[in-house]
C-alpha positions as CSV (number, residue, x, y, z in Angstrom):
1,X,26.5,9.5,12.6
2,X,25.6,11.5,9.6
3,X,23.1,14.2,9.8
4,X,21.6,12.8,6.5
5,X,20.7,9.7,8.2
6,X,17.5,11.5,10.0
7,X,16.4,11.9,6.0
8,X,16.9,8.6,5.0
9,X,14.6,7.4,7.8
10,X,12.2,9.4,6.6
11,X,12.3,8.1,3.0
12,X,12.8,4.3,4.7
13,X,9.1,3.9,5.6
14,X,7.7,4.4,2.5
15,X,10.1,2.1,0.6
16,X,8.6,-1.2,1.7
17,X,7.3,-2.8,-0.9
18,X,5.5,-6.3,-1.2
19,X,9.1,-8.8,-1.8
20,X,8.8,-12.3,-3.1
21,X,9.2,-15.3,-0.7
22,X,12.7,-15.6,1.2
23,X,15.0,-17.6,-0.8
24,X,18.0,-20.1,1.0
25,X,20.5,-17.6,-0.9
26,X,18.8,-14.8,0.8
27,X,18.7,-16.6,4.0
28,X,22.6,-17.0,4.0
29,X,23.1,-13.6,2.9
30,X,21.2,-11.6,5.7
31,X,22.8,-14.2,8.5
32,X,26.5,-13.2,7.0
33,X,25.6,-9.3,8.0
34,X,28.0,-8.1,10.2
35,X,28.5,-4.5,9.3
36,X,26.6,-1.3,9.1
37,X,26.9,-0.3,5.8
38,X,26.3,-4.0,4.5
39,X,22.8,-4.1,7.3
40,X,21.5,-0.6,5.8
41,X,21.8,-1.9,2.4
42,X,19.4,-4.6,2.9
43,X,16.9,-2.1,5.2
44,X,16.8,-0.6,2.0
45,X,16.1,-3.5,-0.1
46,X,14.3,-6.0,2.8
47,X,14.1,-4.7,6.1
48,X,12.5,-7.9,7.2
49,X,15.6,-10.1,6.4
50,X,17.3,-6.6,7.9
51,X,16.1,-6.8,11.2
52,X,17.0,-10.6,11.7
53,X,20.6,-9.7,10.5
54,X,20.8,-7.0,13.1
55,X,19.5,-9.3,15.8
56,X,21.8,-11.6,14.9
57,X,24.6,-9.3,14.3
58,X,23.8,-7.6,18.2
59,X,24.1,-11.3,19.5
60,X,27.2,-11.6,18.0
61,X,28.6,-8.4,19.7
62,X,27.4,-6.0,17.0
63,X,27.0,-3.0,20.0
64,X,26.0,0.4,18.5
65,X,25.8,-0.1,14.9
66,X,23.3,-3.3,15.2
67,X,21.1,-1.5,17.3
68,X,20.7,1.2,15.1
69,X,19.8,-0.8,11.8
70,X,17.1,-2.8,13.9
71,X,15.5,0.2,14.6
72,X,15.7,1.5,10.9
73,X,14.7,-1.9,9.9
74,X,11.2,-1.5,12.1
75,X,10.2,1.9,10.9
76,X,10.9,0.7,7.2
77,X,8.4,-2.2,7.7
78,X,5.9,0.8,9.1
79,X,6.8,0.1,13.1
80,X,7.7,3.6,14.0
81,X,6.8,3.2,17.6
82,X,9.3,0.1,18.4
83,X,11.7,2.2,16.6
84,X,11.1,4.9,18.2
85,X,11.7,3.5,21.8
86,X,14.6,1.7,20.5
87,X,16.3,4.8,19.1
88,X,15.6,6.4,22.5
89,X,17.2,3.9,24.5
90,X,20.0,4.2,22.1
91,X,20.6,7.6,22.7
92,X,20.8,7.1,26.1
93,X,22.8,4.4,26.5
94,X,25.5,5.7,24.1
95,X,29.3,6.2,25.9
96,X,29.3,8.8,27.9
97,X,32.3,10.7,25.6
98,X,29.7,10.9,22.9
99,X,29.7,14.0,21.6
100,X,26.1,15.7,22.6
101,X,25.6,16.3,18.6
102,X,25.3,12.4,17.9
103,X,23.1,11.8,20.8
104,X,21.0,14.5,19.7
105,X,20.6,13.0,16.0
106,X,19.5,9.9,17.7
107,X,17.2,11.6,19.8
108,X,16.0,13.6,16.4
109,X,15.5,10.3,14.3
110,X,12.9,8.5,17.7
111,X,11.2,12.3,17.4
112,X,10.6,11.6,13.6
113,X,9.5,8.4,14.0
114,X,7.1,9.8,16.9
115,X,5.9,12.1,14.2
116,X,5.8,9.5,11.4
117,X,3.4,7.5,13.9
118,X,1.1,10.9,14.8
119,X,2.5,10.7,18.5
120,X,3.1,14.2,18.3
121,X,3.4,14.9,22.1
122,X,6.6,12.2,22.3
123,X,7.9,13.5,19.4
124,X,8.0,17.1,20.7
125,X,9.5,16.0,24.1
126,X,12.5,14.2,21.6
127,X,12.9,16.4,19.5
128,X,12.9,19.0,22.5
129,X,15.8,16.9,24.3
130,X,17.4,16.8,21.1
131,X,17.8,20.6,21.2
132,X,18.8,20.9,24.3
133,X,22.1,18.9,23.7
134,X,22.5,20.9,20.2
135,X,20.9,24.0,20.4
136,X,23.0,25.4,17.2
137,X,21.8,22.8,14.9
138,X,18.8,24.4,12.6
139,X,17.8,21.5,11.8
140,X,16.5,20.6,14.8
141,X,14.4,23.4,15.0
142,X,12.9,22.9,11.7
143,X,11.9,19.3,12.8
144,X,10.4,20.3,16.5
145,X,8.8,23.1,14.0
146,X,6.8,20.5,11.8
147,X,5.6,19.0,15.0
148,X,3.9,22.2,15.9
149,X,3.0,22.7,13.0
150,X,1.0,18.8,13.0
151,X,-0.8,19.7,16.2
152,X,-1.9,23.1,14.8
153,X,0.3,25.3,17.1
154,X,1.3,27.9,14.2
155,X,2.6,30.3,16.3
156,X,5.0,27.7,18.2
157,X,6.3,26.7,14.7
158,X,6.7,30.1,13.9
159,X,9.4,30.6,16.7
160,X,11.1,27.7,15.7
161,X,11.4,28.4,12.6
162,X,12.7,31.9,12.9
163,X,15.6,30.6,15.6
164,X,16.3,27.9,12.7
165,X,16.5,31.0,9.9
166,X,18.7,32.9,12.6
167,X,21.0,30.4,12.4
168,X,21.1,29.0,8.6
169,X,19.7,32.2,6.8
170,X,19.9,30.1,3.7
171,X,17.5,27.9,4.8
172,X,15.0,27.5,2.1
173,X,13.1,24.8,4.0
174,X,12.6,26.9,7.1
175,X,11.8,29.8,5.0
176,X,8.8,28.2,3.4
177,X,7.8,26.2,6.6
178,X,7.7,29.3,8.1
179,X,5.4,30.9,5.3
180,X,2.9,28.3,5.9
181,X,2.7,28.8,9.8
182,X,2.5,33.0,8.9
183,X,-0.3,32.0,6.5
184,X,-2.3,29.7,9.4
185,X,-1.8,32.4,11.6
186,X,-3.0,35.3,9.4
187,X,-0.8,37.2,8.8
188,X,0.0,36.5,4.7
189,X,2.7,39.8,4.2
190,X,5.4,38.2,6.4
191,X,4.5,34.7,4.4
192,X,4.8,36.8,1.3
193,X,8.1,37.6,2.6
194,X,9.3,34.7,2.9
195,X,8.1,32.7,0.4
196,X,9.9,35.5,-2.2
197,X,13.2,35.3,-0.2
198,X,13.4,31.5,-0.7
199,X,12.4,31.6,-4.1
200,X,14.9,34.6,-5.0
201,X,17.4,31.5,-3.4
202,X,15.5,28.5,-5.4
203,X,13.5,29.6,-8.1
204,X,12.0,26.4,-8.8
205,X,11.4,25.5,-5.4
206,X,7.8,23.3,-5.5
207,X,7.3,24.2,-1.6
208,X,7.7,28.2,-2.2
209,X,5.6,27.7,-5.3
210,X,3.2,26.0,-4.1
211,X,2.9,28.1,-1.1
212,X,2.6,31.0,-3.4
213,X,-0.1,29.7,-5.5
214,X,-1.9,29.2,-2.5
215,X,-0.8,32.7,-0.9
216,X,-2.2,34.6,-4.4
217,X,-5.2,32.8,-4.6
218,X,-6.2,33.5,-0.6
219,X,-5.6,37.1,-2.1
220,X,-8.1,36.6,-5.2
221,X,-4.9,36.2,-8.2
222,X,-6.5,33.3,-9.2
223,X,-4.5,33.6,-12.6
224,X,-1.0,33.8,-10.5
225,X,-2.4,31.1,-8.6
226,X,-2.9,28.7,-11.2
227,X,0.6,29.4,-13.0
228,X,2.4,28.9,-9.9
229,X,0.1,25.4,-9.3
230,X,0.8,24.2,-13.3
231,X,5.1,25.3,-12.5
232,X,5.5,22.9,-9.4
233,X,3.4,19.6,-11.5
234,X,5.2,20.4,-14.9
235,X,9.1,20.4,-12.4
236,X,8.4,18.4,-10.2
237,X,5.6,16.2,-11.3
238,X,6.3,12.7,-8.4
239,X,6.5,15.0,-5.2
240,X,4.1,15.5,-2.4
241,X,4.1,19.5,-3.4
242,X,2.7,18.5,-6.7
243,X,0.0,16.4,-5.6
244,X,-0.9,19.5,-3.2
245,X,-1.1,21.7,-6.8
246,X,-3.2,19.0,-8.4
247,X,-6.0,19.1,-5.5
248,X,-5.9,23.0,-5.5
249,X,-6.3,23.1,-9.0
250,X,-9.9,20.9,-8.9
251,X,-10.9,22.5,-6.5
252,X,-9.9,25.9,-8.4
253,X,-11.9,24.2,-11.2
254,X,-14.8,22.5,-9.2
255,X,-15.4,26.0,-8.6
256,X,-15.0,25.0,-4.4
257,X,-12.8,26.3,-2.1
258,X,-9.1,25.0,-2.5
259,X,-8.0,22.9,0.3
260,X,-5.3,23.4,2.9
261,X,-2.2,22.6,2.2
């Protein structure tokens, strides 16, 4: 299973969007799925007709794959806790030859879910297992990180985060993630430090900037501050970092205290 996948279940959730009534056509179409590619198409487009496809398409003798959509099918209608379990139970119940890397993307994509639903001590324990079966794979470190990070244990992301840089040094994610949990935990030099080194990587990138911004205006360059705030909305005007710039900049202007990112 592709590592992307874990991102694409991410992006699932907020793609549901209010669809007009179920036509016969529709109907026929989501009954006739019997492949993976052909059942995440329609999570995509209508996870509702998705999931009864997959149903059907397990009944029918549709093993692994079926499974899987189902699940992506519940967290893109906003059930992240059914798909969490079901991704669990996946993992587990996989062949015993499956490689540990593909149970432990399984494992990863329940912990996200767990996240996406605020359960943050399930999601550690997945994300946790998920590690344990592929304890080279950054990525995994960056996503037990952000869990940490959600329950406010800085200093637990921090060591995630810096065995995720030890093994993917080019890790501009980790790099800024990592910035953040230096800044909660006081210590803004070594967030400095970081947020430089991923932006001598990615100069545009709206996380470093933004975490910049917020890095020089703790440190009263309220000039910097706003320039780096103003870069990440002109470049990237429809992501989550830019909203984060628009509410530090009213604050900066409401003359209050700028918010935490």
């Amino acid at each position: 299973m592709p590592h992307a996948l874990r991102l694409i279940a991410c992006a699932l959730s907020a793609m549901l969007a209010a669809t007009a009534a179920q036509t016969a056509a529709q109907a026929a179409e989501s009954a006739a799925i019997r492949d993976y590619d052909g059942c995440m198409k329609l999570v995509g487009e209508r996870p509702e007709d998705a999931l009864e496809a997959a149903l059907g398409w397990e009944q029918a003798g549709g093993g692994t794959g079926a499974r899987h959509c189902a699940a992506m099918a519940l967290a893109a209608m906003g059930n992240f806790p059914d798909a969490a379990d079901q991704l669990e139970s996946l993992a587990w119940e996989l062949p015993e030859e499956t490689p540990d890397a593909t149970r432990a993307q399984v494992l990863a994509q329940a912990g996200q879910f767990w996240l996406d639903a605020r359960q943050l001590a399930k999601a550690d324990a997945l994300f946790s297992a998920a590690i344990d079966l592929a304890p080279r794979d950054p990525e995994l470190r960056i996503d037990r990180a952000m869990t940490h990070a959600a329950a406010g244990r800085y200093q637990d992301a921090v060591i995630d985060l810096s065995a995720g840089i030890l093994l993917d040094p080019g890790s501009t994610e980790a790099l800024v993630l990592r910035a953040s949990a230096f800044r909660h935990t006081g210590r803004p030099a070594e967030a400095s430090e970081d947020v430089e080194r991923a932006l001598s990587m990615a100069p545009e990138h709206p996380g470093a900037l933004l975490e910049r911004g917020i890095l020089r205006m703790g440190a009263g360059d309220e000039k910097g501050a706003r320039a780096d705030w103003h870069t990440v909305i002109e470049h990237h005007p429809n992501g989550p970092a830019a909203d984060a710039a628009k509410r530090h900049l009213a604050a900066m202007a409401g003359k209050g205290r700028a918010p935490g990112r």
